[in-house]
C-alpha positions as CSV (number, residue, x, y, z in Angstrom):
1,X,0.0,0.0,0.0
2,X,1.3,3.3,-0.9
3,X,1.0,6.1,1.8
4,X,-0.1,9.5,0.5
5,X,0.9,12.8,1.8
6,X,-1.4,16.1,2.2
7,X,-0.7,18.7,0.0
8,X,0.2,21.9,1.7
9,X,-3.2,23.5,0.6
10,X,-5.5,20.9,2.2
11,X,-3.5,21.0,5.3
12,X,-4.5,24.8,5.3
13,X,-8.0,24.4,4.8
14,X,-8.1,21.7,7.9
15,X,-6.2,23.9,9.7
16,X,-8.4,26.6,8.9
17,X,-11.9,24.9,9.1
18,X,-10.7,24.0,13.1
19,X,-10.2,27.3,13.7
20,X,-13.9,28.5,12.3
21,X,-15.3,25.1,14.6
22,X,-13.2,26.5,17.6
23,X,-14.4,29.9,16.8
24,X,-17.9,29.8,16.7
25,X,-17.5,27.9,20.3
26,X,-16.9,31.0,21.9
27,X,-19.3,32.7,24.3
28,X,-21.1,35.3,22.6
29,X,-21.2,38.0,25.2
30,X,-24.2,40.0,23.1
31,X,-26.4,36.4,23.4
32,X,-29.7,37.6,24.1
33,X,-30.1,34.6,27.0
34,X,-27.4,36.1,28.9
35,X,-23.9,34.9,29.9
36,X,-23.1,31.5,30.9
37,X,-22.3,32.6,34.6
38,X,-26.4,34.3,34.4
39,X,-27.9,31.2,33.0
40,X,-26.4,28.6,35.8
41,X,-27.1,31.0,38.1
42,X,-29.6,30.7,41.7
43,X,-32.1,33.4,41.6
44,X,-33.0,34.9,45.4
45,X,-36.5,34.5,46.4
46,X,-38.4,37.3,44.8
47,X,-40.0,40.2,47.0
48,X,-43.4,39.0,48.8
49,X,-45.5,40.4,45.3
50,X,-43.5,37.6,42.9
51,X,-40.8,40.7,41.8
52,X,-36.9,40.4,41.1
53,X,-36.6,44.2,40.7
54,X,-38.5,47.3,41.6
55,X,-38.2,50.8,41.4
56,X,-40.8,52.8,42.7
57,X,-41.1,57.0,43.2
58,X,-44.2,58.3,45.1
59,X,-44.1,61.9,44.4
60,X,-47.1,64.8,44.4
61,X,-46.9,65.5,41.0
62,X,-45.2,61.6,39.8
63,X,-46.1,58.5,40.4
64,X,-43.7,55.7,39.0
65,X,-43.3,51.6,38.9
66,X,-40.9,50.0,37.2
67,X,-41.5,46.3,38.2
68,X,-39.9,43.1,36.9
69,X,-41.9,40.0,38.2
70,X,-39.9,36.3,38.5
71,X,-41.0,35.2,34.6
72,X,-38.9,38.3,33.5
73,X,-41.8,40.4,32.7
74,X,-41.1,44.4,32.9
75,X,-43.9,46.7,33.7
76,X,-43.7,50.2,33.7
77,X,-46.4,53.0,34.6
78,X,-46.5,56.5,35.3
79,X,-48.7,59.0,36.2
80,X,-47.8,62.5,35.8
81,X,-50.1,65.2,37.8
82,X,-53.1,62.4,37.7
83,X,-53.6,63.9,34.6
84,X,-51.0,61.8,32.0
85,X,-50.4,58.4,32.5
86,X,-48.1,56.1,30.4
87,X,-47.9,52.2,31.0
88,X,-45.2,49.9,29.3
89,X,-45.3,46.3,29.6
90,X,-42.5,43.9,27.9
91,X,-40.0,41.7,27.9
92,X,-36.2,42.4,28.9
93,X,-33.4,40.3,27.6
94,X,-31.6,38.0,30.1
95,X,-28.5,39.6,29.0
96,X,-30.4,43.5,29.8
97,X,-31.5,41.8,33.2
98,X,-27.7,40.9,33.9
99,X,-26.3,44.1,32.4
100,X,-28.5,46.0,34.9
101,X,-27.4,44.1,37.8
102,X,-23.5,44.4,36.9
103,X,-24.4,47.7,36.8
104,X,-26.2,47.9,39.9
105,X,-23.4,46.3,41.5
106,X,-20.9,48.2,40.3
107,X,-22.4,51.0,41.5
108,X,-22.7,49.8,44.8
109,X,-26.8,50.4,44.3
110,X,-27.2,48.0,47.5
111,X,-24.5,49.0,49.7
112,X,-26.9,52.6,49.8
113,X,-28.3,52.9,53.3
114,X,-31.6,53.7,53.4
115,X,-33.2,56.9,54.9
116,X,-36.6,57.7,54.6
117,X,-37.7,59.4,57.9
118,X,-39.3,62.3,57.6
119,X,-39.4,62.0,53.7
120,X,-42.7,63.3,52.1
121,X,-41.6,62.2,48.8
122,X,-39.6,59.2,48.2
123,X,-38.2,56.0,45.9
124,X,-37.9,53.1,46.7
125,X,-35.8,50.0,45.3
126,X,-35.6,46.0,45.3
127,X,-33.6,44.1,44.0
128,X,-33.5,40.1,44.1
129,X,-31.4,39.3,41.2
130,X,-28.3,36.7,41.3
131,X,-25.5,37.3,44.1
132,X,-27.5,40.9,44.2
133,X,-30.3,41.4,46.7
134,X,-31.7,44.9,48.4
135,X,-34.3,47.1,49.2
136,X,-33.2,51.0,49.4
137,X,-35.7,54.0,50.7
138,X,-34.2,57.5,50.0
139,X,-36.1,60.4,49.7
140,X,-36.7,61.8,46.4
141,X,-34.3,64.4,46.7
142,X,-31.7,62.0,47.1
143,X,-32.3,60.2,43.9
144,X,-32.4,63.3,42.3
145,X,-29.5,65.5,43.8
146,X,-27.0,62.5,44.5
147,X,-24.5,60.9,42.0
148,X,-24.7,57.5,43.5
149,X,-28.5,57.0,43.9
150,X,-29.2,59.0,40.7
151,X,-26.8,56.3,38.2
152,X,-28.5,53.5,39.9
153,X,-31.9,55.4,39.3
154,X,-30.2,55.7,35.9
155,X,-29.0,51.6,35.4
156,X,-32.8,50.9,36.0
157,X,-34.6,53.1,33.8
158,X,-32.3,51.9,31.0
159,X,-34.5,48.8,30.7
160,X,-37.4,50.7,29.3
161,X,-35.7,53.7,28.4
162,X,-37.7,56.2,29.6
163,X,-36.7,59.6,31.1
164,X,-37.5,60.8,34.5
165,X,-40.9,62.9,35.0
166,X,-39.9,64.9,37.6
167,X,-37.0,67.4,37.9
C-alpha cells in the first residue's frame, strides 16, 4: 500500500476549518439569553408580590413603577399630575436583566443605606437578582441630587428607556 501525503493546501483548509469550529465555540457575550455565569445562576426568592426588581417613586406631582416579576416580565407605569399616564409592559433580555445588575453592583446600588424618615416624597428599590439582593428607601431628593443613587436610578430606567418625569 502506498501512503499519500497532504498537500500543503488541504493542510490549510483543515487547519483553517478547526479554527472556524473553535471559533464559533466561543461565548457570545451579546447572546440575548445572557452569559453562561447568568444562566447557571440561583435566583434569590423574589419580594413578597413575585418581583426580582422594583423601582418605585411616590411623588405629588409623579407616580412611577418600574416592576420586573420572576417570569422576566417588565412593567412600567407612570402617572404625571393624575392627569397623563403612560404604562409599558415587555420583555427584557436576560442579557439586559444581567447588564442592569453588573451595573447595579458596580455602582454599589445595594450598599446605599436607606433613609426615609421624615421624607414626604420618596423612591424606593428591590432588588432580588443573582449574588444581588436589596431594598433602598431614599427620599426623592436623594435620587435626584445624589450621584450615586441618581446612576442607579439611571441603570434601572435603562430597561425601558424612559426619562425621569420629575426634575
Amino acid at each position: 500500500m502506498v501512503g499519500r501525503t497532504a498537500s500543503p493546501g488541504s493542510l490549510v483548509t483543515v487547519a483553517l476549518c478547526a479554527l472556524l469550529a473553535i471559533g464559533g465555540c466561543k461565548e457570545d457575550p451579546d447572546a440575548p439569553e445572557g452569559s453562561a455565569e447568568w444562566q447557571a445562576a440561583t435566583w434569590p426568592e423574589p419580594t413578597e408580590d413575585g418581583l426580582v426588581l422594583l423601582f418605585e417613586v411616590d411623588s405629588a406631582h409623579v407616580a412611577e413603577r418600574l416592576a420586573v416579576d420572576a417570569s422576566r416580565s417588565l412593567d412600567y407605569l407612570a402617572r404625571i399630575s393624575d392627569r397623563h399616564e403612560i404604562h409599558i409592559r415587555l420583555e427584557p433580555a436576560p442579557k439586559d436583566l444581567e447588564r442592569v445588575r453588573d451595573m447595579l453592583r458596580q455602582g454599589g446600588c445595594c450598599a446605599l443605606t436607606s433613609n426615609s424618615e421624615d421624607a414626604t416624597e420618596s423612591a424606593t428599590l428591590r432588588v432580588r437578582l443573582p449574588d444581588l439582593s436589596c431594598d433602598v428607601t431614599l427620599p426623592l431628593h436623594e435620587w435626584d441630587d445624589l450621584p450615586g443613587p441618581s446612576s442607579c436610578e439611571a441603570h434601572v430606567r435603562s430597561l425601558h428607556g424612559r426619562p425621569r418625569f420629575r426634575n
